[in-house]
TITORPA-942081 format. One record per residue (C-alpha): residue number from 1; residue in one letter; x, y, z. Coordinates in nm, 2 decimals, padded with zeros to 4 digits. Layout:
! TITORPA-942081
   n res   east  north     up
 NUM   a      X      Y      Z
...
//
This chain:
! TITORPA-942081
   n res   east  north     up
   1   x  12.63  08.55  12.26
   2   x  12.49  08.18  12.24
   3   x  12.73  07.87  12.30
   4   x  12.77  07.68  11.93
   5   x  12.66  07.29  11.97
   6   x  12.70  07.09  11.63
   7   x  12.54  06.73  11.68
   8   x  12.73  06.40  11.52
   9   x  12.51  06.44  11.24
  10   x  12.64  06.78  11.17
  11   x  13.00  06.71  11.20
  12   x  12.96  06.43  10.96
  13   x  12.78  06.61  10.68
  14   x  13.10  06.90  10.69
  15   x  13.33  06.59  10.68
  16   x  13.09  06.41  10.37
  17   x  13.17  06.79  10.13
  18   x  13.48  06.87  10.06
  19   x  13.33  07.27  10.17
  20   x  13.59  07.45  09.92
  21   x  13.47  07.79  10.10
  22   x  13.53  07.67  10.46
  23   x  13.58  08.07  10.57
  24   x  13.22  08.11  10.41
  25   x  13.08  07.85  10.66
  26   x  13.32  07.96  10.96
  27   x  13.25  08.35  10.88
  28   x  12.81  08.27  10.93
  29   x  12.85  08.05  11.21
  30   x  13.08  08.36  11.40
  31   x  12.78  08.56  11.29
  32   x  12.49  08.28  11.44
  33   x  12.74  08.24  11.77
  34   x  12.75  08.59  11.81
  35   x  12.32  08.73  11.74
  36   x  12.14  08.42  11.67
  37   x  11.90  08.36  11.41
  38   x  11.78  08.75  11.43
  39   x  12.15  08.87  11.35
  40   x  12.19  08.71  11.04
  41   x  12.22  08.90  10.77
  42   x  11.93  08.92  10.46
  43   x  12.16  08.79  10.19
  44   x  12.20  08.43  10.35
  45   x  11.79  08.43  10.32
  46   x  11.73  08.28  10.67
  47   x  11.39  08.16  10.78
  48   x  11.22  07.89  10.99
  49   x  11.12  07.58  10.93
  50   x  10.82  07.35  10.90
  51   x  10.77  06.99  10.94
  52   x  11.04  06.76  11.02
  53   x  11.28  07.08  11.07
  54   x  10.98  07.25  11.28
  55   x  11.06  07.55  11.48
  56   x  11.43  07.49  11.33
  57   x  11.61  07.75  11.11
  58   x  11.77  07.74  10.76
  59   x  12.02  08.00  10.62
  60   x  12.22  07.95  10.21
  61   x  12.56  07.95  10.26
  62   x  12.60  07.93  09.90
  63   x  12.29  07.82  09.68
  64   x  12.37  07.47  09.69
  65   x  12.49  07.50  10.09
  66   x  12.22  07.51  10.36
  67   x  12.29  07.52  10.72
  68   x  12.02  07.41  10.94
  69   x  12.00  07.46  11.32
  70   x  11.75  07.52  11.64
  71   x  11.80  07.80  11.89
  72   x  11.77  07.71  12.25
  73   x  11.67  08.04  12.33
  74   x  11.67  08.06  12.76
  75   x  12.01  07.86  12.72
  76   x  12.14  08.07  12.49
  77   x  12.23  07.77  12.24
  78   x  12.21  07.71  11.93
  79   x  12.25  07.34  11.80
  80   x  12.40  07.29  11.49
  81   x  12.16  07.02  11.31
  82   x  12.25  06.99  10.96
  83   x  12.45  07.12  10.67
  84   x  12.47  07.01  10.31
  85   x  12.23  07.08  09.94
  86   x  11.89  07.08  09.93
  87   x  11.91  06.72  09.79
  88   x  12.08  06.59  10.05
  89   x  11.90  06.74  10.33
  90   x  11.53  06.73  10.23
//
């Protein structure tokens, strides 16, 4: 079980959409809280990141809804980094 910790900037890219599928979001962040990166499932098409995201992951919500986040792995936490479209995150 890791501990959920969404930064400012997280908190103020959910508040930026208007997320019409809020259960989506709240249904794959049960999911991350519960197995981490490694327990989500194929169809959200998680990976890792490189470059300004390095080590961080990425998982589609929806295809225009990316959550972005970094697993503190000995802490068990995962920080919740960013969440938005591809256009407005890279």
């Amino acid at each position: 079980m890791f501990t959920l910790l969404p930064t400012n900037q997280f908190d103020k890219d959910l508040k930026k959409r208007s997320f019409k599928n809020e259960r989506l979001i709240d249904d794959f962040l049960t999911l991350l809280e519960k197995n981490g990166a490694l327990g989500i499932e194929r169809k959200y098409h998680p990976h890792k990141l490189s470059g300004n995201y390095k080590d961080s992951w990425k998982a589609h919500i929806k295809p225009d809804l990316l959550i972005i986040w970094f697993e503190i792995i000995n802490d068990n936490e995962i920080l919740l980094l960013r969440a938005g479209s591809h256009s407005d995150l890279f």
